[in-house]
C-alpha positions as CSV (number, residue, x, y, z in Angstrom):
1,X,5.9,10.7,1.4
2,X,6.3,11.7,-2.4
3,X,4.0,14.0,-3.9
4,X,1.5,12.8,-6.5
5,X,2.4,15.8,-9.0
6,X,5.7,16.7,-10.5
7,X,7.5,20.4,-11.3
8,X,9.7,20.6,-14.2
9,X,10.5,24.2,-15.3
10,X,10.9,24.9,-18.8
11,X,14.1,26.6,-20.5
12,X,14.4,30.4,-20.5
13,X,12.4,31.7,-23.5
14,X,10.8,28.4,-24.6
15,X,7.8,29.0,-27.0
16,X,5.2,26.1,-28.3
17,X,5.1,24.0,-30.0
18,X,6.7,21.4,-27.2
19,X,7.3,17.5,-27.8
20,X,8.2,16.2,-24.1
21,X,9.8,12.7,-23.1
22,X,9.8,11.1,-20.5
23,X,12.0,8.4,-20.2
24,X,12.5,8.9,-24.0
25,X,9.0,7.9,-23.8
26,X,6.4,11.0,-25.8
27,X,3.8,12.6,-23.4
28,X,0.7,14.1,-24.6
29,X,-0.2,17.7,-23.3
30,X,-3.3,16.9,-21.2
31,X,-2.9,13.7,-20.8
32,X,0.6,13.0,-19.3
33,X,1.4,16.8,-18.4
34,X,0.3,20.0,-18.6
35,X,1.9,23.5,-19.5
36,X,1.4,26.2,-16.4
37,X,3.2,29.4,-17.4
38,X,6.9,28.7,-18.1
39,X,6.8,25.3,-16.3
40,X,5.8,21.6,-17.0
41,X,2.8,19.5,-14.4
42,X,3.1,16.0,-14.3
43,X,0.5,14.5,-12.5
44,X,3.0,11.8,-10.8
45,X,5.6,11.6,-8.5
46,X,8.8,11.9,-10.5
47,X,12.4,12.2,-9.6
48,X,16.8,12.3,-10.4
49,X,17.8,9.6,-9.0
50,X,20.2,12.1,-7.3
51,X,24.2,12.2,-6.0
52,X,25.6,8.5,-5.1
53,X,28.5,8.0,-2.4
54,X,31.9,7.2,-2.9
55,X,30.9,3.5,-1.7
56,X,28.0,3.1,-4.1
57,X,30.2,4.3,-7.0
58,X,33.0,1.8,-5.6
59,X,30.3,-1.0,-5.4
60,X,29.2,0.1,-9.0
61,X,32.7,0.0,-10.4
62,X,34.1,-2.7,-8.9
63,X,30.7,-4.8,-10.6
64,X,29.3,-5.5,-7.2
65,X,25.7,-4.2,-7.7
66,X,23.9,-2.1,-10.0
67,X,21.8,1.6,-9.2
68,X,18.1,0.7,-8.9
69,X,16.8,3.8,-7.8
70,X,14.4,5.8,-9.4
71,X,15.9,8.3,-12.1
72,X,13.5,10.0,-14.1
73,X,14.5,12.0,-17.3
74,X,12.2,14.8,-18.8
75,X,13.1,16.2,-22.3
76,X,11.6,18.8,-24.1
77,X,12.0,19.9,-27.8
78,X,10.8,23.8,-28.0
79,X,11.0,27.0,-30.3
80,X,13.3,29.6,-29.7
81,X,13.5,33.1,-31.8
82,X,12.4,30.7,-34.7
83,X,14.6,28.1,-34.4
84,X,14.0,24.3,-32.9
85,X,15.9,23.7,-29.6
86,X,16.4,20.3,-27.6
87,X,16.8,20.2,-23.4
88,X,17.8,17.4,-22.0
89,X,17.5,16.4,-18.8
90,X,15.7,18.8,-17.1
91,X,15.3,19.6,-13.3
92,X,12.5,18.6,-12.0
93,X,11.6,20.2,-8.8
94,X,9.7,19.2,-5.8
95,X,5.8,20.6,-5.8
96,X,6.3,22.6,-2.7
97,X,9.4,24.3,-4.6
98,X,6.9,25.4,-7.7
99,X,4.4,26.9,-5.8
């Protein structure tokens, strides 16, 4: 059963300001996510869609069916010794793995 939170660690030496995205979509700090230590909280159950098979790819390829599963993407825009930086992408870890 999915978890109702979500871990998603920040890069190495990230420094506020943040902007996150989810989904290309802007989350507010407190509302969407929170900042504990060098990680982001989300407060739902979020997830990479993760590795597909040689037949899904096939299926995909060949125009047979599409990918409908869940694939969540978490983007952050941070300050590094100064200078703007852009993650994309980012791991996003199960809750029992963040505590």
């Amino acid at each position: 059963m999915p978890q109702n939170r979500s871990i998603v660690p920040l890069p190495q030496g990230a420094q506020p300001p943040y902007r996150v995205f989810l989904n290309g979509v802007p989350q507010e700090e407190g509302r969407d996510y929170r900042v504990e230590g060098d990680t982001l909280v989300f407060p739902r159950h979020l997830q990479k869609e993760g590795r597909l098979g040689a037949v899904r790819w096939a299926g995909i390829f060949l125009g047979l069916f599409g990918t409908y599963r869940q694939n969540d993407s978490v983007d952050v825009q941070y300050t590094q010794k100064g200078e703007q930086r852009l993650a994309t992408y980012l791991d996003i870890l199960d809750p029992d793995e963040g505590d």
